[in-house]
C-alpha positions in Angstrom: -30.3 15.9 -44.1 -32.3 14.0 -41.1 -33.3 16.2 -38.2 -31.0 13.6 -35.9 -28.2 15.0 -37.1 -29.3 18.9 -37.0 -26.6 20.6 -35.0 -29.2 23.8 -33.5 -33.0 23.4 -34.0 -35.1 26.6 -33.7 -39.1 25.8 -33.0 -41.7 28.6 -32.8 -39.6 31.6 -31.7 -41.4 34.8 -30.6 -39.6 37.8 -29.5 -41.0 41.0 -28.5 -40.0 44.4 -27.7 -42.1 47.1 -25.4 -42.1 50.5 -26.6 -43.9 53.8 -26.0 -46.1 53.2 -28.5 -46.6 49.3 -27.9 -45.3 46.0 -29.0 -43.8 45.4 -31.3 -43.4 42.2 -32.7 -40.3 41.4 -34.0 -40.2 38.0 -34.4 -43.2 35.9 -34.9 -43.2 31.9 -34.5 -39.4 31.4 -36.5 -38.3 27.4 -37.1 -35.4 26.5 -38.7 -32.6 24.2 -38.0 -28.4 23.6 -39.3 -26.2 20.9 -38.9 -22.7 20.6 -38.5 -20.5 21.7 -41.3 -23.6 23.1 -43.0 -24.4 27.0 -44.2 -27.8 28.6 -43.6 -28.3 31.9 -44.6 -31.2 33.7 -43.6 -32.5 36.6 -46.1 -34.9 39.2 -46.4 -35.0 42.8 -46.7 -34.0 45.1 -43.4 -36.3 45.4 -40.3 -37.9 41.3 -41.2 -36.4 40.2 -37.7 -33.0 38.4 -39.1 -30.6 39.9 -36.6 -32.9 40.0 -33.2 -33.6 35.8 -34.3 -30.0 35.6 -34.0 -28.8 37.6 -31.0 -32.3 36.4 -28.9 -30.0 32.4 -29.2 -27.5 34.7 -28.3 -29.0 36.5 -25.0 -28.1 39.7 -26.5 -31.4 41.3 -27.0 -31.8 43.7 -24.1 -34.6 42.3 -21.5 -36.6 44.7 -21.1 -37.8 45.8 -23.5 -37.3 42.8 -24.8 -38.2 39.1 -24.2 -38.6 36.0 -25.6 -42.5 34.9 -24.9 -42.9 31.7 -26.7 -40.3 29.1 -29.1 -37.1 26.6 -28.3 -33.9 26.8 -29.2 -31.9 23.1 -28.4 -27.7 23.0 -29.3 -27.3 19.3 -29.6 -30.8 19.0 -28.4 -30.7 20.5 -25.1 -32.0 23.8 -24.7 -30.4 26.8 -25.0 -33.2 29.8 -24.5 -32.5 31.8 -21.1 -29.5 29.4 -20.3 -25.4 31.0 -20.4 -23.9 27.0 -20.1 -24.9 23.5 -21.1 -22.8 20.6 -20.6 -20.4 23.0 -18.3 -19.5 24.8 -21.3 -20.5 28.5 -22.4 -22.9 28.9 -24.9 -21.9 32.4 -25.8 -18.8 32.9 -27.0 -17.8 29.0 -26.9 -20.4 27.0 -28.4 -21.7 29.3 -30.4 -19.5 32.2 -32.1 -20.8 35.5 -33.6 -19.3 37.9 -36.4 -21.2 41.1 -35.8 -22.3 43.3 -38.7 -19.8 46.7 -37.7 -16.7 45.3 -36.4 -15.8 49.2 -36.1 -18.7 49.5 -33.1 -18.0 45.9 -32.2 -14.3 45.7 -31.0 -13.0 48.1 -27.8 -11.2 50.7 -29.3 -9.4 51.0 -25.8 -7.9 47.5 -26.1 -5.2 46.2 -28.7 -6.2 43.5 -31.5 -4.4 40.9 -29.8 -6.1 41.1 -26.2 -9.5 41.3 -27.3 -9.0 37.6 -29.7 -6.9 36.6 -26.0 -9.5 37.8 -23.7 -11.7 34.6 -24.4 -9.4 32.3 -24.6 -8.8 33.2 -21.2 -12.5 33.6 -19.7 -13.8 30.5 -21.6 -10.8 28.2 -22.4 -8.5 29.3 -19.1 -5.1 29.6 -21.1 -2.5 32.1 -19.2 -2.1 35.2 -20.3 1.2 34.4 -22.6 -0.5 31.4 -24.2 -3.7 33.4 -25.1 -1.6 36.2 -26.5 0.7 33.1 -28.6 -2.9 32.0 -29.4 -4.2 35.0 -30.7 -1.5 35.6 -33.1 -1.6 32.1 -34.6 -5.6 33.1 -35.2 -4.5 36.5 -37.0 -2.1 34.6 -39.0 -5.0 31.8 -39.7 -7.5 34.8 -40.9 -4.4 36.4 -43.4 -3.5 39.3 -41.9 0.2 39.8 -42.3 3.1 40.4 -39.5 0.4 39.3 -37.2 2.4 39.4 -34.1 2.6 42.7 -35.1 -0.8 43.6 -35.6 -1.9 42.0 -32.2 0.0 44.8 -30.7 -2.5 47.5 -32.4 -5.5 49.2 -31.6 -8.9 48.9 -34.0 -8.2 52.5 -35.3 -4.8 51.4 -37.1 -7.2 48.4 -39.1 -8.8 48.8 -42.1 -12.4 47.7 -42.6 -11.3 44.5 -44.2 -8.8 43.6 -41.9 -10.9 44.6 -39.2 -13.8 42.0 -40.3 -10.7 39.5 -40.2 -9.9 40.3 -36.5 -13.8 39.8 -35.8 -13.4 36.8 -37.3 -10.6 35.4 -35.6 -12.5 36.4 -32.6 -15.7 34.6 -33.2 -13.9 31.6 -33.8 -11.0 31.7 -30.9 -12.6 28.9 -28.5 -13.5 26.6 -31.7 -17.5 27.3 -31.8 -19.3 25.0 -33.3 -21.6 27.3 -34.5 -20.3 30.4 -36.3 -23.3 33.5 -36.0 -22.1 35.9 -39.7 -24.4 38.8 -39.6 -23.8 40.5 -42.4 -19.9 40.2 -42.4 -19.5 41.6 -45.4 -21.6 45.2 -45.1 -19.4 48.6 -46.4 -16.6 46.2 -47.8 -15.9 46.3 -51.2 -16.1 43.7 -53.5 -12.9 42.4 -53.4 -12.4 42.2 -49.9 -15.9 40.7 -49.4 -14.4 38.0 -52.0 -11.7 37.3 -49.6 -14.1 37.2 -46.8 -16.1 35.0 -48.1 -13.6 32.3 -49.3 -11.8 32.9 -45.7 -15.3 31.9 -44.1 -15.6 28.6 -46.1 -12.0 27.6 -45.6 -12.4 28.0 -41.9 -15.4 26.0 -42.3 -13.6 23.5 -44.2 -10.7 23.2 -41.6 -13.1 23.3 -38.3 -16.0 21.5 -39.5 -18.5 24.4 -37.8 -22.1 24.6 -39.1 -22.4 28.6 -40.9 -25.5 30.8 -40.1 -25.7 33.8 -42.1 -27.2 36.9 -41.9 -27.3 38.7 -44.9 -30.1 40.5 -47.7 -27.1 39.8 -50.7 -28.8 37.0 -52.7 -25.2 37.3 -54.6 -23.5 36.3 -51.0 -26.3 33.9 -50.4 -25.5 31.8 -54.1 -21.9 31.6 -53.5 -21.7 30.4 -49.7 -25.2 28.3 -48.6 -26.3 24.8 -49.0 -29.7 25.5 -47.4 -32.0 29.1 -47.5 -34.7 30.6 -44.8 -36.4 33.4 -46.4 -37.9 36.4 -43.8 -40.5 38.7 -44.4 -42.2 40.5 -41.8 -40.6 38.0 -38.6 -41.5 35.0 -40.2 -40.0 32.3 -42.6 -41.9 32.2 -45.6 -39.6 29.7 -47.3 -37.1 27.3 -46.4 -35.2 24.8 -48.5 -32.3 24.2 -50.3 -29.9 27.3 -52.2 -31.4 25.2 -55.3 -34.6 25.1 -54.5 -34.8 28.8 -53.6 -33.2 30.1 -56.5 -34.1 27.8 -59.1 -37.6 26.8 -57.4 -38.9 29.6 -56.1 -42.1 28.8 -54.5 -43.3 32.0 -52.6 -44.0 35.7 -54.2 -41.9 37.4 -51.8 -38.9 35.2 -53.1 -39.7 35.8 -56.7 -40.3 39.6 -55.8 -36.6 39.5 -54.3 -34.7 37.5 -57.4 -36.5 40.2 -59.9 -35.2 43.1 -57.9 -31.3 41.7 -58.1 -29.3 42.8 -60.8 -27.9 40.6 -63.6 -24.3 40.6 -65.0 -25.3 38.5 -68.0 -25.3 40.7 -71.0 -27.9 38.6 -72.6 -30.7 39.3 -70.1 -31.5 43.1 -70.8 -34.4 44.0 -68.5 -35.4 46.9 -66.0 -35.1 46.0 -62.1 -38.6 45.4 -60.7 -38.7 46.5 -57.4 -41.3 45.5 -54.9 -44.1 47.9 -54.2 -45.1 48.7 -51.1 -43.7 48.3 -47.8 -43.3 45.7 -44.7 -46.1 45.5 -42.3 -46.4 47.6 -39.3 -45.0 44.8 -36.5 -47.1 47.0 -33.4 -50.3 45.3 -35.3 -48.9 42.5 -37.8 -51.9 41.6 -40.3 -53.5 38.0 -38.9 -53.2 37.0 -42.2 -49.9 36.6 -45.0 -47.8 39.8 -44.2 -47.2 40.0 -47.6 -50.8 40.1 -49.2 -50.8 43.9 -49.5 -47.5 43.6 -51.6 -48.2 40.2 -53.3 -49.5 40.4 -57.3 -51.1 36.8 -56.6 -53.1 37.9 -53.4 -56.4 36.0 -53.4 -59.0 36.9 -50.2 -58.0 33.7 -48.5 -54.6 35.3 -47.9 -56.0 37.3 -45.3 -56.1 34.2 -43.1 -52.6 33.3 -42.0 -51.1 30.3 -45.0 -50.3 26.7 -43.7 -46.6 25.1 -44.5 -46.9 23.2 -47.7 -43.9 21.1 -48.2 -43.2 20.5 -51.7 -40.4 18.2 -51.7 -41.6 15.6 -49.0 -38.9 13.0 -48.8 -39.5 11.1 -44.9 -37.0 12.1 -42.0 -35.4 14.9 -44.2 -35.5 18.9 -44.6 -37.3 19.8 -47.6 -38.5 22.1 -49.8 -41.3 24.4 -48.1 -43.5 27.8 -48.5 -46.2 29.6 -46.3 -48.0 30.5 -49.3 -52.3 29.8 -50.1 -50.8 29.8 -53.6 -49.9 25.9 -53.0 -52.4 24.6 -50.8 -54.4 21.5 -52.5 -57.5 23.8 -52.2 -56.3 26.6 -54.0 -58.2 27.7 -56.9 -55.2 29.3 -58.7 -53.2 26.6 -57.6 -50.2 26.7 -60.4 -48.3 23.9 -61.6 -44.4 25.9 -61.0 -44.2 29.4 -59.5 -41.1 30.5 -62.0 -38.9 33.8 -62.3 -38.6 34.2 -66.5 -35.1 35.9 -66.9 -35.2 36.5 -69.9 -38.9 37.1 -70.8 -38.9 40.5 -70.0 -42.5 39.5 -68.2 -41.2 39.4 -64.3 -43.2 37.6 -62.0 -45.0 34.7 -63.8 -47.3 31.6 -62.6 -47.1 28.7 -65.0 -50.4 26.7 -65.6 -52.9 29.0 -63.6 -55.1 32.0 -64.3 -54.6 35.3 -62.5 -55.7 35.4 -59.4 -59.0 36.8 -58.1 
């Protein structure tokens, strides 16, 4: 997909937080980008910076102690970073939408389901109080929640967490967005309600045409519901590229380490879970070379410098295939011909075509 058409283009963003006992730094140089109609889920195991990339586009990281010191952000290539309106139109709330991860914390238990989906509506699109409330039952009924005129009448305590997620939803996408923000919207639901999350998310998509960014350390959710992939790992991406190429493709250890920890429902692989030993980086004083080194079975003593991109599906004007890794620089000594994840050799972690690494 050519860059033209990217909806939201992230460049170099670096967010920071001051504590007692220093910086710490969150998020460290992030690029990525999504078009319109398109799903980008971003993964990586808790505390890699997912959420505080997301809600930093947002402004809802709280400055202080936190601040943005370096990147850009353009929405239909303007720029977006310490700005509430472009074009005369809210950004929050109206451009882009956001499905937070506890819908339990996230909606006012003082209000009823139907005037917190109106409330926008009001603020951003200026219906009157009658249409917003006509509005916001027409949304409930959009999202599958039955007699939703008269759920819009009740409070977030009479909701279960399913339907809950569904009024979040309905929310997040009241004033048309064309960005939808899913962080995690499918935490502490069980599987058959995150099933019907999930296909409610793409048929939205479907109807609205909005580009999907999603939050989320399920590789399970990730398989059913992207086209594209950003991996995280210690607030960086390490890999980018498309839901093939990252789970068929796999190109950086930290990837591989995360496929070989997920569990398998095919009866014919019978293998332990390898989990990945170790543990993230301190972000007060991030390594200055590959955060993941320490963890990393390939490490080689050039990892301590920090890896350059190498693209390894270069096709001109479009969004390929990439990994920070020194395992695929043209210089490396162990460089191997595919970085694979055996299923079923019962072997893990494999490099085809080159020696161990020193």
């Amino acid at each position: 997909m050519s860059q033209a058409q990217d909806l939201l283009t992230v460049e170099n963003l670096t967010v920071e937080f001051d504590t007692y006992g220093g910086v710490v730094q969150a998020v460290r140089g992030v690029d990525f980008s999504v078009s319109g109609g398109e799903t980008l889920a971003i993964v990586g195991e808790s505390g890699c910076g997912k959420s505080v990339t997301v809600q930093s586009l947002m402004g809802l990281i709280p400055t202080p102690p936190g601040r943005i010191t370096r990147g850009s952000a353009r929405l239909h290539g303007q720029e977006i970073l310490g700005r509430s309106r472009i074009d005369g139109r809210e950004i929050r709330g109206a451009q882009i939408g956001m499905i937070f991860q506890d819908p339990m914390t996230s909606l006012n238990p003082t209000m009823t389901i139907g005037d917190q989906i109106a409330e926008p509506l009001q603020v951003h699109k200026g219906l009157s109080r009658r249409d917003a409330a006509r509005e916001a039952v027409r949304l409930l009924e959009m999202t599958r929640i039955p007699e939703a005129a008269k759920r819009a009448k009740q409070y977030p305590f009479e909701f279960s967490g399913g339907m809950l997620q569904r009024a979040m939803i309905a929310m997040a996408i009241a004033c048309k967005p064309d960005i939808l923000i899913a962080d995690e919207p499918t935490t502490a639901l069980d599987v058959t309600i995150q099933a019907q999350i999930l296909d409610l998310l793409q048929d939205l998509q479907r109807e609205t045409g909005m580009a999907i960014v999603l939050i989320t350390h399920d590789l399970g959710v990730v398989a059913r519901m992207a086209d594209s992939v950003a991996v995280m790992y210690a607030g960086k991406v390490v890999e980018r590229g498309s839901v093939d190429d990252v789970f068929y493709r796999s190109a950086h250890p930290y990837t591989l380490g995360l496929r070989a920890a997920m569990p398998s429902n095919d009866p014919a692989i019978k293998q332990n879970l390898q989990p990945i030993e170790g543990s993230p980086p301190d972000l007060f004083s991030p390594p200055p070379g590959c955060g993941y080194a320490p963890r990393c079975p390939h490490a080689m003593k050039v990892c301590c410098q920090q890896p350059e991109e190498t693209r390894l599906s270069d096709v001109e004007g479009v969004r390929g295939h990439a990994s920070h890794c020194w395992l695929h620089h043209e210089k490396s000594p162990n460089k191997p011909s595919e970085l694979y994840f055996s299923d079923r050799s019962g072997k893990g972690l494999e490099i085809k075509g080159a020696e161990a690494n020193s």
